[in-house]
N, C-alpha and C positions, 0 to 999 in steps of 0.2 A: 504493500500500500504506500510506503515511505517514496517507493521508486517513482510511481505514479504520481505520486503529487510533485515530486521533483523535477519530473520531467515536462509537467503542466504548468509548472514555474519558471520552468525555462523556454518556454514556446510563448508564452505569454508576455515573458520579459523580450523577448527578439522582438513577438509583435507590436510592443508595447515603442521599441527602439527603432523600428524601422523609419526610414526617414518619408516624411507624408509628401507628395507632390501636386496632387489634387489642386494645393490651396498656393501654387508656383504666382508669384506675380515679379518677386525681385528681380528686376533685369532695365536692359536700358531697350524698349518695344520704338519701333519704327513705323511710323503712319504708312501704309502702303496702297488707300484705299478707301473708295465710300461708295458704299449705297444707300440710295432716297435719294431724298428732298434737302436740301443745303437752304435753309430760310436767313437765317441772317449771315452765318457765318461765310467766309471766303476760304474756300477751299485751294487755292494757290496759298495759301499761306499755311496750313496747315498738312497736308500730303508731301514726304519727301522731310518732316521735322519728327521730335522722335517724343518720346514718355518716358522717364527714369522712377522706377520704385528699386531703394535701398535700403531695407528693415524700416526706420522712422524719419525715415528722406525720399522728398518726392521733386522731381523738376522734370517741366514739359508744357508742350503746347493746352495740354487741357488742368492740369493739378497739379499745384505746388506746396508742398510742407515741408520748409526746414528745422525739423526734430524737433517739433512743436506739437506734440501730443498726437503722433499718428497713429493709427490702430487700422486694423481689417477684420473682417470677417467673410464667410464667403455659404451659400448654399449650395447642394450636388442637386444635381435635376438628371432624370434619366434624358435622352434626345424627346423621344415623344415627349412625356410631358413638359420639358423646356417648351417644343416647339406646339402646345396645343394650349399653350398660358396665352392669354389675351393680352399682357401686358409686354411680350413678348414679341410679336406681330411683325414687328418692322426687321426680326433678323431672318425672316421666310426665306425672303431670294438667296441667302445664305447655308441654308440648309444644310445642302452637299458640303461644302469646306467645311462647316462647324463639327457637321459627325464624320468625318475623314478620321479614321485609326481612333477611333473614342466613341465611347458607349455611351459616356454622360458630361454634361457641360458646369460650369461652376460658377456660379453670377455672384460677384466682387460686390463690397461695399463699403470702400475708401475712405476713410474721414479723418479730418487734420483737424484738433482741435483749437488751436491756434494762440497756445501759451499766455490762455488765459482774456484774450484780444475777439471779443465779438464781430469785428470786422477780418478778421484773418481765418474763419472757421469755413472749413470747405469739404463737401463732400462729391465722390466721382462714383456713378453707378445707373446702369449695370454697365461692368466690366466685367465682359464672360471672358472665360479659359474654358480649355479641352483635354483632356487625359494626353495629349501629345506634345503638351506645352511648347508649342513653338508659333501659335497663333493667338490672339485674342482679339476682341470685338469691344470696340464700346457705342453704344447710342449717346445718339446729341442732336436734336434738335430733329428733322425729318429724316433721320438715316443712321447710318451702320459704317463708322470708321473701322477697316479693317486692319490690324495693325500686328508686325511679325518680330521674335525674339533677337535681337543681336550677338 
């Protein structure tokens, strides 16, 4: 019996260490892309500039927090029900890329508290990832910035 629970100690402790990637966002991501509607923004100005998330540092065309209270959180969605959420909608035409080598997508919820500074508090979302972490999506305004890992 001693062996048993030993061994259940020790499978639990690997799973417990294993490193999670699901919830990848740290990296310097490159605009490479929009679908929809572009309402106010100019898109020459933002396609070809890039997004830095670094643990509690953010810089980029859309979010910035300099170690000012950032935090993340993120949820798993299977593909269907990511893509049958209403709130969802505008990443349709995307479909095929988003579930490319991934079963389930993971919508980001970004927020920079802003060291205390009510005009400095900012939040970015949804920013999806894919189990293949080398693309993500964010919505903004009528469309779908698609954006790749460097």
């Amino acid at each position: 019996m001693k062996t048993i629970s030993t061994i259940l100690a020790v499978v639990c402790g690997l799973a417990l260490n294993a490193p999670a990637h699901a919830d990848f966002i740290d990296t310097r991501w490159s605009i490479v892309g929009f679908n929809g509607e572009a309402w106010f923004i100019n898109l020459q100005t933002v396609i070809g500039k890039s997004q830095l998330f670094n643990k509690g540092y953010a810089e980029g065309v859309f979010y910035n927090c300099d170690y000012a209270g950032q935090s993340s959180t993120y949820t798993r969605y299977e593909n269907d029900a990511f893509f049958s959420n209403p709130e969802f909608g505008l990443f349709a035409p995307l479909r095929e890329d988003m579930s490319l080598s991934s079963e389930a997508l993971f919508v980001h919820r970004i927020t920079c508290e802003g060291d205390g500074n009510p005009t400095q508090r900012r939040v970015i979302y949804p920013f999806v990832t894919n189990e293949a972490r080398k693309s993500s999506w964010y919505l903004f305004e009528g469309g779908v910035f698609s954006l790749y890992a460097q």
